[in-house]
RODRENDO-136920 format. One record per residue (C-alpha): residue number from 0; residue in three letters; x, y, z. Coordinates in nm, 2 decimals, padded with zeros to 4 digits. Layout:
BEGIN
NUM; ALA; X; Y; Z
...
***
This chain:
BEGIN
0; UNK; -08.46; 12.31; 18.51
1; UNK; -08.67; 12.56; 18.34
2; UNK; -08.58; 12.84; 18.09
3; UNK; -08.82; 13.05; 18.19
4; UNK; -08.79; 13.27; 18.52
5; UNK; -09.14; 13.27; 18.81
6; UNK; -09.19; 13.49; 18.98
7; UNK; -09.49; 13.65; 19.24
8; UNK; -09.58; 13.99; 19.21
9; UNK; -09.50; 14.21; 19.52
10; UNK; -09.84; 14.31; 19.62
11; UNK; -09.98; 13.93; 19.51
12; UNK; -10.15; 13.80; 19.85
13; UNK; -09.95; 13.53; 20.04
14; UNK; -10.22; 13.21; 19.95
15; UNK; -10.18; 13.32; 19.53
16; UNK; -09.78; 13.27; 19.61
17; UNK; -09.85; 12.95; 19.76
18; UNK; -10.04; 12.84; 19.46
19; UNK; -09.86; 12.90; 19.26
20; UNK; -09.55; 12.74; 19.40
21; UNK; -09.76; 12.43; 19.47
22; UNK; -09.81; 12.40; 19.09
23; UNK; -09.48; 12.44; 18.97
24; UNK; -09.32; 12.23; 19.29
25; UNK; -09.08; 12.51; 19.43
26; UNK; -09.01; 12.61; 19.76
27; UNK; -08.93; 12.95; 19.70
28; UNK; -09.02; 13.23; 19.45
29; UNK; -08.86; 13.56; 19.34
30; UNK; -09.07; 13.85; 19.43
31; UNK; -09.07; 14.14; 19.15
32; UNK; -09.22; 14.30; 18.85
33; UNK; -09.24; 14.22; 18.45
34; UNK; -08.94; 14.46; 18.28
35; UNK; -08.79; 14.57; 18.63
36; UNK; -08.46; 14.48; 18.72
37; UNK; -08.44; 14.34; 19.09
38; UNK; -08.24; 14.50; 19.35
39; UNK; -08.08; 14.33; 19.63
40; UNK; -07.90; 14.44; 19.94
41; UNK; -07.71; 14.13; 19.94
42; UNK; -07.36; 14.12; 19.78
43; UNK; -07.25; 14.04; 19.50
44; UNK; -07.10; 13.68; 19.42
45; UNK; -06.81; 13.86; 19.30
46; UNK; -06.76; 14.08; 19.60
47; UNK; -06.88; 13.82; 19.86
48; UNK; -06.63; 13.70; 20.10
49; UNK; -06.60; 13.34; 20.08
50; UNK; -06.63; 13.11; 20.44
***
């Protein structure tokens, strides 16, 4: 585990995504912006309904 957050900027092309999870050996990627806070229409942990 890292204490550092990746991420892939949103108008980075799909191949310099790729890259870059290739070299740090991650499936997936957050998409967003240096000093932004991310926005999600998901729900909350606290508010989600659990199964």
């Amino acid at each position: 585990m890292s204490a550092t957050l990746e991420f892939v900027a949103p108008d980075a092309t799909v191949q310099a995504a790729a890259v870059l999870m290739g070299e740090l050996e991650v499936g997936a990627l957050p998409v967003g912006r240096m000093g932004r806070a991310a926005t999600s229409s998901l729900p909350s942990a606290t508010s989600a309904t659990p199964w």
